[in-house]
Residue frames as a rotation matrix with the C-alpha (Angstrom) as fourth column:
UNK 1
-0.149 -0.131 -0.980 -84.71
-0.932 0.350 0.095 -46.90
0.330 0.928 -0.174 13.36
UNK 2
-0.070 0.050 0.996 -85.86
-0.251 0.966 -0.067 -50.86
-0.965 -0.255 -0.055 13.21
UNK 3
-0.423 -0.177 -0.889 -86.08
-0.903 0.003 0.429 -53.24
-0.073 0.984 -0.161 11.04
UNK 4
0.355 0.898 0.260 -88.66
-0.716 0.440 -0.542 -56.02
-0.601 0.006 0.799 9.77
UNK 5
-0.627 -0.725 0.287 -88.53
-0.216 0.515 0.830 -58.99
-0.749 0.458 -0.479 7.77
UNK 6
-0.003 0.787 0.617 -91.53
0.874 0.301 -0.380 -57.79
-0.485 0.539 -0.689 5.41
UNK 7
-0.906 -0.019 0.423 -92.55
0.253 -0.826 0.504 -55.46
0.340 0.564 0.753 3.83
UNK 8
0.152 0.957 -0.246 -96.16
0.537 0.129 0.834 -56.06
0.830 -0.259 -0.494 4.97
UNK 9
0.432 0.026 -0.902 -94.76
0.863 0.278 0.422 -55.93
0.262 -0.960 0.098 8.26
UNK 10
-0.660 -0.736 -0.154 -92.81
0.706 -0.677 0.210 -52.69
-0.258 0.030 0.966 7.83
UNK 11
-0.365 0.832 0.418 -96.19
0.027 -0.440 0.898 -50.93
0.931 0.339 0.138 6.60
UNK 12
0.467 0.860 -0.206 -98.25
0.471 -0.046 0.881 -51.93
0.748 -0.508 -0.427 9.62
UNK 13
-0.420 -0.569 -0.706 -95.49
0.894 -0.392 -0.216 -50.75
-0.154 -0.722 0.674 12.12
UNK 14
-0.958 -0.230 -0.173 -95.30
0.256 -0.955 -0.147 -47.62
-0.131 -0.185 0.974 10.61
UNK 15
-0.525 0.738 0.424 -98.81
0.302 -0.304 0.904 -47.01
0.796 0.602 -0.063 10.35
UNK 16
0.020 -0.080 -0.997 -99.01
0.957 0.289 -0.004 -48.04
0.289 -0.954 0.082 13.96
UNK 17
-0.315 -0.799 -0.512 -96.61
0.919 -0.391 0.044 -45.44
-0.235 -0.457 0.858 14.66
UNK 18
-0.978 -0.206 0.033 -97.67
0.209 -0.964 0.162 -42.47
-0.002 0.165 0.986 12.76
UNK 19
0.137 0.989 -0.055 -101.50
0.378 0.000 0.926 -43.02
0.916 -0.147 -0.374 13.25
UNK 20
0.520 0.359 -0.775 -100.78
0.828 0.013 0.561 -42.88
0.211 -0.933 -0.290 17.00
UNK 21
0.706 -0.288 0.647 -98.64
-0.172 -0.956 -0.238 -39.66
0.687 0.057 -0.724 16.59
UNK 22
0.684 -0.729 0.007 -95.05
0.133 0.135 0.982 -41.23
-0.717 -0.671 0.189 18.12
UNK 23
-0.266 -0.940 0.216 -93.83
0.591 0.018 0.806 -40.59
-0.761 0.342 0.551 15.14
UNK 24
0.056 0.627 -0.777 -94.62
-0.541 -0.635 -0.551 -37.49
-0.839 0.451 0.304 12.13
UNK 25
0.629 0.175 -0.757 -93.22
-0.776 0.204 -0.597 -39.81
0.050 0.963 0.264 9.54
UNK 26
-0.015 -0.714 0.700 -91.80
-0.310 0.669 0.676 -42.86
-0.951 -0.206 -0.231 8.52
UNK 27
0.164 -0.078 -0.983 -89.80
-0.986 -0.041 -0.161 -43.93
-0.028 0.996 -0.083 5.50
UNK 28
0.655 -0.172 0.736 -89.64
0.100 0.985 0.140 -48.20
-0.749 -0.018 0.663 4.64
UNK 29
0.084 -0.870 -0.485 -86.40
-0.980 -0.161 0.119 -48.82
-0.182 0.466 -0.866 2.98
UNK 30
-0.241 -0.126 0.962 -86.11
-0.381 0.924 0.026 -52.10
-0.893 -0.361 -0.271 1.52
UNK 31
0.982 -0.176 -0.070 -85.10
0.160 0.571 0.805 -54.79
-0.102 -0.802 0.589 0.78
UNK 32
0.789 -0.583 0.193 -82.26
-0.504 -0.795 -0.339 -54.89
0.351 0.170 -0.921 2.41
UNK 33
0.433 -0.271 -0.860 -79.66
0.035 0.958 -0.284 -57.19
0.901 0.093 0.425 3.13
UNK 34
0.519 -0.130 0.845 -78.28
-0.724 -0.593 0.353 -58.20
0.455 -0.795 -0.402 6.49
UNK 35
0.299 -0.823 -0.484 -75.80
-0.367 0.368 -0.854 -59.64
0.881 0.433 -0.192 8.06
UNK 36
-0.039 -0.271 0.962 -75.45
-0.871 -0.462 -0.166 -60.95
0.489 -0.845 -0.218 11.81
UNK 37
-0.597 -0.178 -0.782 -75.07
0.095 0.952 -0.290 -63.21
0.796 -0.247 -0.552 14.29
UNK 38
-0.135 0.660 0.739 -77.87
-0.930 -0.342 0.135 -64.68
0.342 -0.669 0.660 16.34
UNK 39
0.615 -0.089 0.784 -77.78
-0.656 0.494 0.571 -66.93
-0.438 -0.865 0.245 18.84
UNK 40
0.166 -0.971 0.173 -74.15
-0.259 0.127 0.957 -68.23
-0.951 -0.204 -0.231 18.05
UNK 41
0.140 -0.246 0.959 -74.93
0.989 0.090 -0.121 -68.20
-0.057 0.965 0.255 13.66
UNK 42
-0.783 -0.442 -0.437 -74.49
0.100 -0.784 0.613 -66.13
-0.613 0.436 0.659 11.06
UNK 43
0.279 0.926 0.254 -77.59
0.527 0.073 -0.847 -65.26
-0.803 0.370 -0.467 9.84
UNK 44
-0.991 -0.042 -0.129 -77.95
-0.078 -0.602 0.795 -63.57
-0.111 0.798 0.593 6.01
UNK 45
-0.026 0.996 0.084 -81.44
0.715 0.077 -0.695 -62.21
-0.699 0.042 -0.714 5.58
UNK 46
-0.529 0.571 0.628 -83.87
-0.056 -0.762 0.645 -59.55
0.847 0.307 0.435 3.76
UNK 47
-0.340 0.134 -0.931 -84.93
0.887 -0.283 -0.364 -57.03
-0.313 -0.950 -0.023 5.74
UNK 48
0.107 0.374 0.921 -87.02
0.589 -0.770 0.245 -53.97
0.801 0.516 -0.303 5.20
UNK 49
-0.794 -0.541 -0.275 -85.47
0.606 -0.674 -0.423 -50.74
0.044 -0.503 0.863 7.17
UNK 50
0.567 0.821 -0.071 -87.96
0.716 -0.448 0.536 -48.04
0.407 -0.355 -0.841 9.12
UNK 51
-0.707 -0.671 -0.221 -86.64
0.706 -0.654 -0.271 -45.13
0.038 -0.348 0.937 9.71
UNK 52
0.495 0.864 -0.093 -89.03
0.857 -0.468 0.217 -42.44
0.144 -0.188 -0.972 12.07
UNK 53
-0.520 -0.473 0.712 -89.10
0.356 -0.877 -0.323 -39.08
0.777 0.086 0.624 12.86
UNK 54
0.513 0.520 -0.683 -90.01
0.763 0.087 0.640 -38.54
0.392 -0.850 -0.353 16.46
UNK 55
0.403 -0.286 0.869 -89.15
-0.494 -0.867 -0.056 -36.34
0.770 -0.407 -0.491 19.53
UNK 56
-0.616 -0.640 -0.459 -87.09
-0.050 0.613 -0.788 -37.20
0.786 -0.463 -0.410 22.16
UNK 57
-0.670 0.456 0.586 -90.03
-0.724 -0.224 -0.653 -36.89
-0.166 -0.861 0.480 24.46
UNK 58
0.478 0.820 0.315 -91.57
-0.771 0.564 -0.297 -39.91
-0.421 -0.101 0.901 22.82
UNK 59
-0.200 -0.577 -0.792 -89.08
-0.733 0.625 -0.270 -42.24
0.650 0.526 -0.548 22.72
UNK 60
-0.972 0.004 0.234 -89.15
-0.112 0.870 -0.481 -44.52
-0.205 -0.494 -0.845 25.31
UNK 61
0.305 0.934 0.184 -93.60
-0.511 0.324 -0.796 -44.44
-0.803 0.149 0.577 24.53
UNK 62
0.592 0.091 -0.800 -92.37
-0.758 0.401 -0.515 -45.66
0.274 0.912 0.306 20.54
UNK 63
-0.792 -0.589 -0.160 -89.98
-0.566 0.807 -0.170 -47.98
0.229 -0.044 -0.972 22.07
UNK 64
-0.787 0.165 0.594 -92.55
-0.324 0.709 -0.626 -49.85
-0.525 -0.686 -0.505 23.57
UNK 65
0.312 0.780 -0.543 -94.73
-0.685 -0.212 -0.698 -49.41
-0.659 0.589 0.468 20.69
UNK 66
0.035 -0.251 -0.967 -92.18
-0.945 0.305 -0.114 -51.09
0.324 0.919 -0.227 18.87
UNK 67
-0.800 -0.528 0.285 -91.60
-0.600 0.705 -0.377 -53.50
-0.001 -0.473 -0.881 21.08
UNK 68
-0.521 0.801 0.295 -94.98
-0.229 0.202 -0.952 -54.57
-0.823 -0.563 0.078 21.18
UNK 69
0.796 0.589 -0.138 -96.28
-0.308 0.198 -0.931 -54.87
-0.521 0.783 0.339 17.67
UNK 70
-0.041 -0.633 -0.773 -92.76
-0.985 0.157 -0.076 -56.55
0.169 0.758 -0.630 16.33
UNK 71
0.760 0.628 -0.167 -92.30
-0.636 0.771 0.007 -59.48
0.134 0.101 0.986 15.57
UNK 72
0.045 -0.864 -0.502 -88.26
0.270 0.494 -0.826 -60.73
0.962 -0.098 0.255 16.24
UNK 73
0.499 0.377 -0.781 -87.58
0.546 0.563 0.620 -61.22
0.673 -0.736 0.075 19.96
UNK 74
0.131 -0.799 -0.587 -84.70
0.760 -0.299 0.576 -58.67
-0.636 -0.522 0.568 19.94
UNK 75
0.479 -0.087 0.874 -85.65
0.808 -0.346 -0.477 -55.95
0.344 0.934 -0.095 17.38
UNK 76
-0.202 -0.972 0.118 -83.44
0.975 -0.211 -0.066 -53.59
0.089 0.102 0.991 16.52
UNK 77
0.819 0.571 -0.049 -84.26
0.555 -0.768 0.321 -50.13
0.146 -0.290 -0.946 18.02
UNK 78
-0.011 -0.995 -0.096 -81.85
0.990 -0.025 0.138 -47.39
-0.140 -0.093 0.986 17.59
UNK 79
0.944 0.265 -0.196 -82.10
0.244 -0.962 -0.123 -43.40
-0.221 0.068 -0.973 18.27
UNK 80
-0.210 -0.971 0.117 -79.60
0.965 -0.225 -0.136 -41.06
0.158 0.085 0.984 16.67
UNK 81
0.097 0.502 -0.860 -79.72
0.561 -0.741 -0.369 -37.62
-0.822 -0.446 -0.354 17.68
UNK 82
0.599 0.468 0.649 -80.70
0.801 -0.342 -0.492 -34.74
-0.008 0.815 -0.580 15.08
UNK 83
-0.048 -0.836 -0.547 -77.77
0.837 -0.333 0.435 -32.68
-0.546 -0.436 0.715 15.48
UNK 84
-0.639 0.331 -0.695 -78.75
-0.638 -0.733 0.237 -29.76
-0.431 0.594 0.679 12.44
UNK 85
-0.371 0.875 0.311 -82.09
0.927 0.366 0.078 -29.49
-0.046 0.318 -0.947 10.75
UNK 86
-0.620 0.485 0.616 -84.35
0.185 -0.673 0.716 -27.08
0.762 0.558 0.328 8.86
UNK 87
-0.964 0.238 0.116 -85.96
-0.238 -0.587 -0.774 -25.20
-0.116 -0.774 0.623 11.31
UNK 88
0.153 0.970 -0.191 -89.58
-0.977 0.178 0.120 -25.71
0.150 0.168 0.974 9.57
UNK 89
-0.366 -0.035 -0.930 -88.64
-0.130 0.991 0.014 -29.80
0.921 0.126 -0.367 9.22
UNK 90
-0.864 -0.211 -0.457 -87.92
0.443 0.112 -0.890 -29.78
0.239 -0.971 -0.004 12.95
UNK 91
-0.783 0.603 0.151 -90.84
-0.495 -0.457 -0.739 -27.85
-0.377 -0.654 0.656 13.98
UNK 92
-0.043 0.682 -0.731 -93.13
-0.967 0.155 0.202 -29.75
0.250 0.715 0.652 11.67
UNK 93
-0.691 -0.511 -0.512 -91.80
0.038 0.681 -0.732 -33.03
0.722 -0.525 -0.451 13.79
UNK 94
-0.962 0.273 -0.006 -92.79
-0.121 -0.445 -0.887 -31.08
-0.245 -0.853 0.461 16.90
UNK 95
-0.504 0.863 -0.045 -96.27
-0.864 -0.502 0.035 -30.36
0.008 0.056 0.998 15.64
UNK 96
-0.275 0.614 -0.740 -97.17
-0.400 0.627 0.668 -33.69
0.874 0.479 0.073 14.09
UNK 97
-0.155 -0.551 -0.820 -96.35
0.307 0.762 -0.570 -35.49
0.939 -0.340 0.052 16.58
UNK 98
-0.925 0.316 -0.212 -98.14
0.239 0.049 -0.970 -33.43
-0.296 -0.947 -0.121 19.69
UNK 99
-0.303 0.953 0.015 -101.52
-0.897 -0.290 0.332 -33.68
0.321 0.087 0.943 18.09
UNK 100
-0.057 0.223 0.973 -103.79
-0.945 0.302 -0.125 -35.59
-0.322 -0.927 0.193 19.20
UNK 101
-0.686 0.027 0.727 -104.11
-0.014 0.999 -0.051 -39.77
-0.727 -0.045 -0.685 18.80
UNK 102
-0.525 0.734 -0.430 -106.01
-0.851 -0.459 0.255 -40.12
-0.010 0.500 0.866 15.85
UNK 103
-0.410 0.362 -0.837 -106.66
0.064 0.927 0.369 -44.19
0.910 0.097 -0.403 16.36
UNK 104
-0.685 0.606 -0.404 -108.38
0.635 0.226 -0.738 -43.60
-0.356 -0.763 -0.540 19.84
């Protein structure tokens, strides 16, 4: 999961992402409202929520994906594990997601 401070921007990630097959899908949630502190404020924004479906064998490649095409200096990147799941969902993950690159 990350989060953007577009919508625009929340498209091109995930397109990024699921073009290059690190992720089988991604859903843009938004807007949404946040709350936090950065560098010693309180920030209140809109924000537009990404939330992928990946394998642990391509996290640390989509971290760096994200890292790379975001645009906040510290984006939020967070894995939760899939603890139960439809067998077909889950395998349908699996599949997308070891075909091949379709943007090279």
């Amino acid at each position: 999961m990350t989060t953007v401070e577009s919508q625009e921007q929340a498209v091109r990630l995930a397109q990024g992402i699921v073009e290059s097959r690190l992720g089988a899908g991604v859903q843009i949630i938004g807007p949404i409202r946040s709350l936090y502190w950065w560098q010693g404020d309180l920030q209140d924004s809109q924000e537009w929520q990404i939330l992928i479906k990946t394998t642990v064998e391509h996290y640390a490649a989509l971290e760096a994906h994200i890292k790379a095409n975001h645009h906040y200096v510290t984006p939020e990147i967070i894995a939760t594990p899939i603890v139960e799941g439809s067998s077909d969902y889950l395998r349908w993950i699996s599949q997308e997601t070891s075909r091949p690159d379709v943007s090279q």
